[in-house]
C-alpha positions in Angstrom: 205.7 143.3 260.2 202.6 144.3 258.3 204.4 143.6 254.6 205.9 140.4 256.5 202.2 139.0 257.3 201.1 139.9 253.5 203.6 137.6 252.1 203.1 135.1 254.9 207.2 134.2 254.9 209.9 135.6 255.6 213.9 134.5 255.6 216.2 133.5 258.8 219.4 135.4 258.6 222.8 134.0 260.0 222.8 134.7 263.9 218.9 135.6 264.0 217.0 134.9 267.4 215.9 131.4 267.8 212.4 130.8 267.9 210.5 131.2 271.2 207.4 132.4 272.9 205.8 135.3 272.5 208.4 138.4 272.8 207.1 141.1 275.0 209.9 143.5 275.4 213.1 142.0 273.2 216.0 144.1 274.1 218.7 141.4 272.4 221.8 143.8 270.7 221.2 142.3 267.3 224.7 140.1 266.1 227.3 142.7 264.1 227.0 140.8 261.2 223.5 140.5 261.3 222.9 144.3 261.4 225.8 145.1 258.7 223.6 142.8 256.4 220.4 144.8 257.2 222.2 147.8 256.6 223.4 146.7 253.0 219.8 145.9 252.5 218.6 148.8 253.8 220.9 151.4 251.6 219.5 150.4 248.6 218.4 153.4 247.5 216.2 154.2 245.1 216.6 158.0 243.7 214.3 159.1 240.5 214.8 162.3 238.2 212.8 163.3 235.6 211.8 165.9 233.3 210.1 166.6 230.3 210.7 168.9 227.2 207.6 170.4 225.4 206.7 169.7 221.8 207.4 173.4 220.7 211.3 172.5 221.9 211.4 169.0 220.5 212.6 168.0 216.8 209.5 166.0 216.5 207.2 168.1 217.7 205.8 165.9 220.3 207.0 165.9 224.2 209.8 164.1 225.2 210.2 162.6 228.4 213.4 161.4 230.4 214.3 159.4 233.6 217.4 158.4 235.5 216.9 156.0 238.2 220.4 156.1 240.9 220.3 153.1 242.3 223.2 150.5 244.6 225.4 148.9 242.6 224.4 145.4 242.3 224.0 142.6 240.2 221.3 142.0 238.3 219.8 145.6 239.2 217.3 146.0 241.0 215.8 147.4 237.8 214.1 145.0 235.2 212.6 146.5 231.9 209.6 144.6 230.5 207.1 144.8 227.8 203.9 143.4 229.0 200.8 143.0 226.4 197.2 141.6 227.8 194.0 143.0 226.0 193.8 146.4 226.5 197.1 146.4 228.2 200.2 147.4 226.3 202.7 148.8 228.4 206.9 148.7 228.1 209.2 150.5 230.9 210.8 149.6 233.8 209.6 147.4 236.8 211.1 146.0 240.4 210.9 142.3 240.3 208.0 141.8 242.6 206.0 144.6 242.2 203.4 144.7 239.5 204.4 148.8 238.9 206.0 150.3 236.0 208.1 152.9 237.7 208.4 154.8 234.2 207.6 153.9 230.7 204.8 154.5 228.2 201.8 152.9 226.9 200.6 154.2 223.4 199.2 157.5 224.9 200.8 158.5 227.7 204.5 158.4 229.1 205.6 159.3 232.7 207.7 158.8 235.6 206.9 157.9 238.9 209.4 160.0 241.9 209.8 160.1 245.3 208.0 162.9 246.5 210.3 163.5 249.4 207.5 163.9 251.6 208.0 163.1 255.3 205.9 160.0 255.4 206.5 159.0 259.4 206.4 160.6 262.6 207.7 159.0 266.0 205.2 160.2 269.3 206.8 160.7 273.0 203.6 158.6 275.1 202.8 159.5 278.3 201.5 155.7 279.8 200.5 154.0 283.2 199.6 151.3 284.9 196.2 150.5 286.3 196.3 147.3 287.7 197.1 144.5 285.1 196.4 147.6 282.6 198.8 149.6 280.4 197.1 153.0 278.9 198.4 155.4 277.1 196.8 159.1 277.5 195.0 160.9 274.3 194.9 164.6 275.5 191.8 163.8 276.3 191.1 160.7 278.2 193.4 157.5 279.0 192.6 155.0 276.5 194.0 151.1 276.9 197.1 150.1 275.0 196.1 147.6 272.0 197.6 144.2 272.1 197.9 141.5 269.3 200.3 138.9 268.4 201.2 138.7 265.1 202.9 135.1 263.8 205.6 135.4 261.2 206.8 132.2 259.1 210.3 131.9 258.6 212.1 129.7 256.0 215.2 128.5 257.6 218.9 128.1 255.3 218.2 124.9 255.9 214.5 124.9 254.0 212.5 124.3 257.0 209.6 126.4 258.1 209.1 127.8 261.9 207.2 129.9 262.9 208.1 133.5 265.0 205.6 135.0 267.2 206.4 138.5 268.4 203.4 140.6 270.8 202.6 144.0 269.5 201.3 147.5 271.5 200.1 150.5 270.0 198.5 153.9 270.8 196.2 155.5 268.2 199.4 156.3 266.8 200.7 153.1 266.1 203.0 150.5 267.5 205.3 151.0 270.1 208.8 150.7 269.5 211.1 152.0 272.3 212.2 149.1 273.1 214.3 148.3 269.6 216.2 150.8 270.5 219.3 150.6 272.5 219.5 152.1 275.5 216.8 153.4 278.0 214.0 155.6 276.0 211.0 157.2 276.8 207.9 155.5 275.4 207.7 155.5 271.9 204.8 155.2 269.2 205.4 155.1 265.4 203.3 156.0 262.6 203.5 155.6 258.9 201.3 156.2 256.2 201.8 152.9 254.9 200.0 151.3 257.7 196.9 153.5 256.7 193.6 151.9 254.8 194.2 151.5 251.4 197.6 150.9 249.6 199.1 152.0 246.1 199.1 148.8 243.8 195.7 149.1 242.4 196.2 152.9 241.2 199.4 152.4 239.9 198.6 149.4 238.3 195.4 151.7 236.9 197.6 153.9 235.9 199.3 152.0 233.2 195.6 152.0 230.9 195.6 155.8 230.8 194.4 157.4 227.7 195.6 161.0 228.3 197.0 163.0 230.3 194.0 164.1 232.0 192.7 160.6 232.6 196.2 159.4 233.7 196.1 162.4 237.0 192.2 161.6 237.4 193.5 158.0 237.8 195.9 159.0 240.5 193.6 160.6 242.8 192.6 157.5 245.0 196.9 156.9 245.5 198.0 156.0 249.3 201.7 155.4 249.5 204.0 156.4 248.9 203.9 159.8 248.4 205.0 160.3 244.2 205.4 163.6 242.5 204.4 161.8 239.1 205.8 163.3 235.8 203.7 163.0 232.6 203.3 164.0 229.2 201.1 162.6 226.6 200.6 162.5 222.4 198.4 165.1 222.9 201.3 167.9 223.7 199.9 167.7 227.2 202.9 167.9 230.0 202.8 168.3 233.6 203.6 166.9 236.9 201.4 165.7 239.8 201.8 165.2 243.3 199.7 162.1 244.8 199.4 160.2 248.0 197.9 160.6 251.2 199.3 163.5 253.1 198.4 164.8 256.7 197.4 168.0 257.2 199.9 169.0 260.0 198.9 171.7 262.4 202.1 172.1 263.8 205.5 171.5 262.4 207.4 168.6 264.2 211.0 169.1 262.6 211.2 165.4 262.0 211.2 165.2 265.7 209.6 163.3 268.0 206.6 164.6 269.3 204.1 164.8 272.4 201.6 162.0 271.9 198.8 163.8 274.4 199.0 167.0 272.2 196.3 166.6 269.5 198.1 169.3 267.4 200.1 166.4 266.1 197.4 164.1 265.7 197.6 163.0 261.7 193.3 163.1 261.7 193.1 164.8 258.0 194.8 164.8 255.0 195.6 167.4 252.5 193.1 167.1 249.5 194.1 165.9 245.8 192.8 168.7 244.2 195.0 171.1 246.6 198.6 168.8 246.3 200.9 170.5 243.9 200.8 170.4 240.5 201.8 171.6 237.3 200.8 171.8 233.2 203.3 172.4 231.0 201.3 175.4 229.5 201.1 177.3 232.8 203.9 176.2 234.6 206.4 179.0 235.9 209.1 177.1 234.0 209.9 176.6 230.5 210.8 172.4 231.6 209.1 169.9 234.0 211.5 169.3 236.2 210.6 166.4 239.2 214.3 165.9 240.9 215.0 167.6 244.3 213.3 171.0 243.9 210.7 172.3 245.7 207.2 171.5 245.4 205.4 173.7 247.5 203.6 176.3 245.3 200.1 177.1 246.6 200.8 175.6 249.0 201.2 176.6 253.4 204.8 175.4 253.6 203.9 174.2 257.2 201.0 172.1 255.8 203.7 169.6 254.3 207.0 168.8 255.1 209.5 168.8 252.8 213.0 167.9 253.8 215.6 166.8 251.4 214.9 168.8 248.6 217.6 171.7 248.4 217.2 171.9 244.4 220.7 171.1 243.5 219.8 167.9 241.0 216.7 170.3 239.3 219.1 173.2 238.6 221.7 170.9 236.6 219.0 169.3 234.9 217.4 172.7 234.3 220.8 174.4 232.8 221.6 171.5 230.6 218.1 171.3 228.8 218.5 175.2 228.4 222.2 174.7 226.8 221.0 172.1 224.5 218.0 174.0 223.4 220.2 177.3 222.4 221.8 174.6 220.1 218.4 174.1 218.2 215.3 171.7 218.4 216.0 169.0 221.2 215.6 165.2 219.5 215.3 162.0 221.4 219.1 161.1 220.8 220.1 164.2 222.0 218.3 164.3 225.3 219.8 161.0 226.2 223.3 161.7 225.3 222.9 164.7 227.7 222.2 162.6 230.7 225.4 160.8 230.3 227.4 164.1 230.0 226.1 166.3 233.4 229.4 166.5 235.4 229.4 167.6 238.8 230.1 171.2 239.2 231.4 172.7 243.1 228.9 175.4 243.6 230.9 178.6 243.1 229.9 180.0 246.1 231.9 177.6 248.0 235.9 178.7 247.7 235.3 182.6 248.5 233.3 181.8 251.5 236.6 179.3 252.6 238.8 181.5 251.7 237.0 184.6 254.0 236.5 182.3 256.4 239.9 181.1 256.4 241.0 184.8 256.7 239.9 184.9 260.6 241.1 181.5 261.1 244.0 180.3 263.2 247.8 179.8 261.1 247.7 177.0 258.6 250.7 174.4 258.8 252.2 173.4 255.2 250.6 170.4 255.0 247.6 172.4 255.2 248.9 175.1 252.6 249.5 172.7 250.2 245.8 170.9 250.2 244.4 174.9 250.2 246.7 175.7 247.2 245.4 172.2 245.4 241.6 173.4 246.3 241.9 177.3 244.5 243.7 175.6 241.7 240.3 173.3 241.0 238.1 174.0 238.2 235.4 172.6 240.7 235.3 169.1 238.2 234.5 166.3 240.3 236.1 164.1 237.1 238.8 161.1 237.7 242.2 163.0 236.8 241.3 166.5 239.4 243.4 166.8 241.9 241.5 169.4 243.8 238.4 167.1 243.6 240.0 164.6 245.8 241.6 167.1 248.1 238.2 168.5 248.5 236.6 166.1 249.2 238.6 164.2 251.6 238.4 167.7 253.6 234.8 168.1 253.4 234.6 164.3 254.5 236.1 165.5 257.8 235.1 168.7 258.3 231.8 167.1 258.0 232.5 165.2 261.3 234.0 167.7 262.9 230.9 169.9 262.7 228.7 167.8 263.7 230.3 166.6 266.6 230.3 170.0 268.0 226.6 169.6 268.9 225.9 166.1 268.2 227.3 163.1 270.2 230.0 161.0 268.1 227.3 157.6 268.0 224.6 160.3 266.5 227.2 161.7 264.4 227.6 158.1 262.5 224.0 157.0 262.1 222.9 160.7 260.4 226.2 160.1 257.9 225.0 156.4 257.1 221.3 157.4 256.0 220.3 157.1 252.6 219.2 160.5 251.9 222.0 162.5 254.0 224.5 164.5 251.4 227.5 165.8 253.8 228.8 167.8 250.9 225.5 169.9 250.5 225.0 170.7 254.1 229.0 171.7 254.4 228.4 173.8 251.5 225.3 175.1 252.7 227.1 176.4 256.1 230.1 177.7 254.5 228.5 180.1 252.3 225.7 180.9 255.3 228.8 181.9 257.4 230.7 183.7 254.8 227.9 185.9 253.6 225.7 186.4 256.7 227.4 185.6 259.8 224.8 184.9 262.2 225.7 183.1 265.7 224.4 180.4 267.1 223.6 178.0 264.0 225.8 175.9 261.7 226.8 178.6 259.5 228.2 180.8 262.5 231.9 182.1 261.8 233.0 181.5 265.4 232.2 178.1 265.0 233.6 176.9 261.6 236.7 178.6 261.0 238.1 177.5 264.0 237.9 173.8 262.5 238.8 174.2 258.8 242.5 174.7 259.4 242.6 170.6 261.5 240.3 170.1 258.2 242.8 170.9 256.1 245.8 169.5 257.8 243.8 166.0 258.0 243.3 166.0 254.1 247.2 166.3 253.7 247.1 163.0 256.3 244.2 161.2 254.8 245.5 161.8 251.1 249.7 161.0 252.0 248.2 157.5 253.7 245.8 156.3 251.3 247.3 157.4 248.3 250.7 157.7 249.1 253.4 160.6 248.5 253.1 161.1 244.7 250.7 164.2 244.5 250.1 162.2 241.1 248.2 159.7 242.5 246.0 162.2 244.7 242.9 162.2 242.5 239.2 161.5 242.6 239.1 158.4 240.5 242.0 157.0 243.2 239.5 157.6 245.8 236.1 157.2 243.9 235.2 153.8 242.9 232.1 152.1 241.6 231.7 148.2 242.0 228.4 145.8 240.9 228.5 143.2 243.7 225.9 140.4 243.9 222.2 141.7 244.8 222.2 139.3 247.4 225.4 138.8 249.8 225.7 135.3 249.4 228.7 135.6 252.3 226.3 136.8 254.9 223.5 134.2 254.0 226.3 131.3 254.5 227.2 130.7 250.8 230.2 131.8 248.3 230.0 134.4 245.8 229.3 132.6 242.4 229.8 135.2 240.2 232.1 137.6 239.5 231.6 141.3 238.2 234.6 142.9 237.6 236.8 145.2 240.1 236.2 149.0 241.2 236.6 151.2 238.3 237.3 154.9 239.0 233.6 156.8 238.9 233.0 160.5 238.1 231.0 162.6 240.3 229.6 163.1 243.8 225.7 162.8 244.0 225.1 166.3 243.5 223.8 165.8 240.1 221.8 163.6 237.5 223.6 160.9 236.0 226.6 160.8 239.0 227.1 159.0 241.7 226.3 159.2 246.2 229.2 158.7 248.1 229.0 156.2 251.1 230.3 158.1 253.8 230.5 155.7 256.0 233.2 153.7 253.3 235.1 157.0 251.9 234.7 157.4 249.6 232.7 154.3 247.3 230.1 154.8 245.3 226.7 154.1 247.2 224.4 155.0 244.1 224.7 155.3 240.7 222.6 156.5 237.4 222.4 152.8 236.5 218.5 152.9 234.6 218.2 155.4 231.9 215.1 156.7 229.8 213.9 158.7 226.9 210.7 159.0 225.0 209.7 160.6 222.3 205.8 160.9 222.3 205.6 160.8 218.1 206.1 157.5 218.0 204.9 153.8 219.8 208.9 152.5 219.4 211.0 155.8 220.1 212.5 154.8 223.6 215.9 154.6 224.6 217.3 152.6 227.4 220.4 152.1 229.4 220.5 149.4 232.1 223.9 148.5 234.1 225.0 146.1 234.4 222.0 144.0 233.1 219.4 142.4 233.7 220.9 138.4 234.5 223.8 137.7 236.4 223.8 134.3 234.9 226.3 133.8 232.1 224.9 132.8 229.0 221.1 134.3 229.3 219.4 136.8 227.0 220.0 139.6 229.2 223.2 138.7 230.6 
C-alpha cells in the first residue's frame, strides 16, 4: 500500500473486487486466477552472486570483478543494461526499468555489486487487543495504547483506461498494520512490520553511490542505506577489494525463528538498530579468504549470531564459486575472458555426502520392491552431474521431489506443506540433503535428520520415482533424463492471458536446462511445476579494473521483445 500511494496508480486485474466503501475487515477468497497471476508476479526472483579476484591473481594486475544475476525467465528481462553520462556522472551496468539503481556496474573508479543480504527484513507480532467501548487497543507490555486508524485511497487504472478510485481502512499497533484478516481462516490478531516502512529509504544512497571515487568513499557513501538490506561487493583501480554489509538492521534481543511473536513482550520490540560501523565487512587485504565471495555464505563474523538473523544462507553457491576461482588460478594469472568463461561452465555437482548416508540409511530400511531397485541402482551409477543426458540426475531428482513432501508432511499439514515449497527462496534439494547426511552421521531423534523418521519413507520414495519417471517419460530408460524433465522457457514479462489479451510474441519452446539451483550460473527448480526452470543465470558480468571499456556482458534473452529493435 505504501509503494501503491508513492506512485499514486495502480492496475485492476481480471476478477479484482469492485470498487466500494471503505473496507474494514475484507475476508473475500481472492478469484484462482487472480491469485495464480499474483503468484507469477510474485516469483520473480531476483538472486545476485558476486565475487572478486585481487590484482596479485589477475593478468592485468588490477581487480576483477564478476556478477551473475538468476532471474525468471521472461521476456525482455527484467534486466536492462545502460550507459548513462550527465556531468560528473558516468556510469555503465545494469538497471531494473523503473528504478534509478545500477544493480552492478562500474564508473571510472570503482566497480561493485549490489546482493541481497539475506537478512530477515520482517517480523509478524501475535497482539493481545480489546474493546473499550467504541475503542479497539492493543496492549504494549506496558500500557494499552489505541489502535491507529487511517484510510488510505488507491487509484486504479481500469483494462478499460478509466480511473477509480479504491479506498481500503488501515489499523496498526506500534508494530505496524494489522493483517489477520488477509488470511484465510480464523487467526489470532496479527501486526506486521518491515523495514521498508521505516523513515528513510535506499534510492538516494544508491543513486550516491554511482559518483564514488574509491573504495573507501564508495562504503562511506553507504552508511546512511535503509532497505533493503545489501551485502555490497566492491573493488576499485586502486587494488582496493572488499565487501560491505549495509542497511538498517534491528538489534534483536531475542531470537524469533522467523516466527511470530508476542506483541506485549518488549524483547521483540525492533527499538535499535545494529550500527554501520559494527555490520560485517571485509578488505581484500585482511579478509580470511584469498576471494570476495558475496553468494549464500555466511556473513556473521564479529558478529552475536543472535543479533542478526540469517536464514537462507547454507554456503553451497560460495563454495562452487570459491573452488572454481581456485582451479582457474592453479592454471596461471586469471584474465577478464577467463573469469567469464568460468561462469558459464560451473555444473552442478550432488554433494558427496549424500549417497553413503542413503545407502546407510537404506540399510535399516524396510525391503525395496524392483521398481525401487532399479531407480537405487540408476542413483549409485551417477556421477552426481546434474547435465541433460544423466540418468541418475533425473532419477534423483524426481525422488528427492517426493521425499521432500513426504517429510514434511510428517509434521506439517499438507496446505503448509505447499505454500513453504512455492516460496522463492525454499531449495527442497538442500534441506533433503541436509537431513540425510544429519541422519546418517549423527542420528539424533526427534528432528528432521532422525533415522527413525526418514528411512522408513525413502523406500515409497523410491518406488514413486520408478512411477513418476515410467508416466512422464514413458518405458524407455533412454528417455529418463534431466533435460526430459528440466526445461527452461522465456515467456512474456507480462501475462497478456491473465490481463485479458493474447500473447503477441513468441519465444521459442522449452529447451532442456542444465543444473538445479545449487550453484552459479544454473538454474531453481519450481517445485510447485516439476520440474521447470523457475530462475536462471540470465545477466552476466565481468570487469577488469585496468581499463574504462573492459566489461563483458551476457543478457538473455534481450533486452526488446519487439522484432526489429536495437536490442531485440
Amino acid at each position: 500500500v505504501r509503494g501503491l500511494r508513492g506512485m499514486g496508480l495502480a492496475f485492476e486485474l481480471p476478477g479484482a473486487m469492485p470498487a466500494r466503501a471503505v473496507q474494514r475487515r475484507p475476508r473475500q477468497r481472492q478469484p484462482s486466477e487472480l491469485a495464480r497471476s499474483r503468484a507469477r508476479l510474485a516469483a520473480t526472483v531476483l538472486r545476485v552472486g558476486a565475487w572478486v579476484v585481487p590484482g596479485e591473481d589477475s593478468a592485468s594486475g588490477s581487480p576483477l570483478l564478476a556478477a551473475e544475476f538468476q532471474l525468471a525467465p521472461s521476456a525482455p528481462v527484467l534486466v536492462y543494461e545502460a550507459h548513462l553520462s550527465a556531468g560528473r556522472l558516468d556510469v555503465v551496468g545494469a538497471t531494473v526499468p523503473g528504478l534509478p539503481v545500477y544493480w552492478t556496474g562500474r564508473n571510472a573508479n570503482v566497480a561493485w555489486a549490489l546482493t541481497p543480504g539475506r537478512t530477515n527484513s520482517i517480523q509478524l507480532y501475535r497482539e493481545t487487543l480489546r474493546r473499550v467501548g467504541k475503542l479497539r487497543e492493543f496492549q504494549t507490555g506496558k500500557r494499552w495504547s489505541p489502535l491507529i486508524g487511517r484510510e488510505e485511497v488507491i487509484r486504479v487504472r481500469t483494462l478499460t483506461g478509466d480511473l477509480r478510485e479504491e479506498t481500503l481502512y488501515i489499523e496498526s499497533t506500534r508494530h505496524g498494520p494489522l493483517i489477520n484478516h488477509l488470511i484465510e481462516g480464523e487467526h489470532d490478531p496479527l501486526s506486521l512490520a518491515w523495514l521498508g516502512a521505516g523513515r528513510g529509504d535506499g534510492l538516494e544512497s544508491l543513486i550516491d553511490l554511482l559518483y564514488s571515487s574509491d573504495a573507501d568513499d564508495l562504503v562511506e557513501r553507504l552508511a546512511g542505506h535503509q532497505e533493503p538490506v545489501l551485502a555490497v561487493v566492491y573493488a576499485d583501480r586502486k587494488g582496493t577489494t572488499g565487501w560491505q554489509l549495509t542497511g538498517w538492521i534491528p538489534k534483536l534481543l531475542l531470537g524469533t525463528g522467523l516466527l511470530p511473536t508476542p506483541g506485549r513482550q518488549l524483547g521483540f520490540n525492533w527499538v535499535d538498530r545494529v550500527r554501520y560501523t559494527s555490520l560485517p565487512n571485509s578488505r581484500g587485504d585482511d579478509a580470511p579468504r584469498r576471494w570476495i565471495i558475496a553468494a549464500d555464505n555466511p556473513l556473521l563474523d564479529g558478529l552475536i549470531s543472535r543479533q542478526i538473523e540469517w536464514p537462507w544462507r547454507n554456503g553451497t553457491r560460495s563454495r562452487r564459486i570459491e573452488q572454481a576461482l581456485g582451479r582457474l588460478r592453479s592454471l596461471g594469472p586469471i584474465d577478464l575472458r577467463g573469469l567469464a568463461q568460468m561462469q558459464t561452465k560451473l555444473t552442478a555437482l550432488l554433494n558427496p555426502k549424500v549417497m553413503p548416508a542413503l545407502e546407510s540409511l537404506l540399510e535399516r530400511a524396510p525391503k525395496l520392491s524392483p521398481e525401487a531397485k532399479e531407480v537405487w541402482q540408476l542413483m549409485r551409477a551417477w556421477d552426481g552431474r546434474f547435465a541433460p543426458d544423466r540418468r541418475g540426475a533425473a532419477v534423483y531428482r524426481v525422488f528427492v521431489h517426493d521425499l521432500v513432501r513426504k517429510l514434511l508432511a510428517t509434521k506439517i499439514q499438507t496446505e503448509l506443506v505447499d505454500r513453504y515449497l512455492a516460496l522463492s527462496g525454499v531449495e527442497p534439494s538442500v534441506f533433503v540433503e541436509g537431513a540425510l547426511v544429519e541422519a546418517a552421521s549423527k542420528g539424533l531423534p526427534g528432528g528432521w535428520g532422525d533415522p527413525a523418521l526418514l528411512s522408513p519413507l525413502l523406500p515409497g520414495s523410491l518406488h514413486q520415482a520408478w512411477v513418476s519417471l515410467s508416466y512422464q517419460r514413458g518405458p524407455n530408460r533412454e528417455r529418463w533424463n534431466w533435460g526430459g524433465l528440466h526445461h527452461l522457457a522465456f515467456r512474456p514479462f507480462v501475462d497478456f492471458d491473465t490481463f485479458g489479451g493474447n500473447v503477441l510474441f513468441s519465444f521459442g519452446s522449452e529447451r532442456p536446462y542444465p543444473g538445479n539451483g545449487g550453484v552459479v550460473g544454473m538454474a531453481d527448480c519450481d517445485p510447485t511445476r516439476p520440474y521447470a526452470a523457475r530462475s536462471a543465470a540470465l545477466y552476466r558480468i565481468a570487469v577488469d579494473l585496468a581499463a574504462d571499456d573492459r566489461i563483458l556482458t551476457s543478457l538473455a534473452p534481450g533486452q526488446s521483445e519487439l522484432p526489429g529493435q536495437p536490442h531485440y
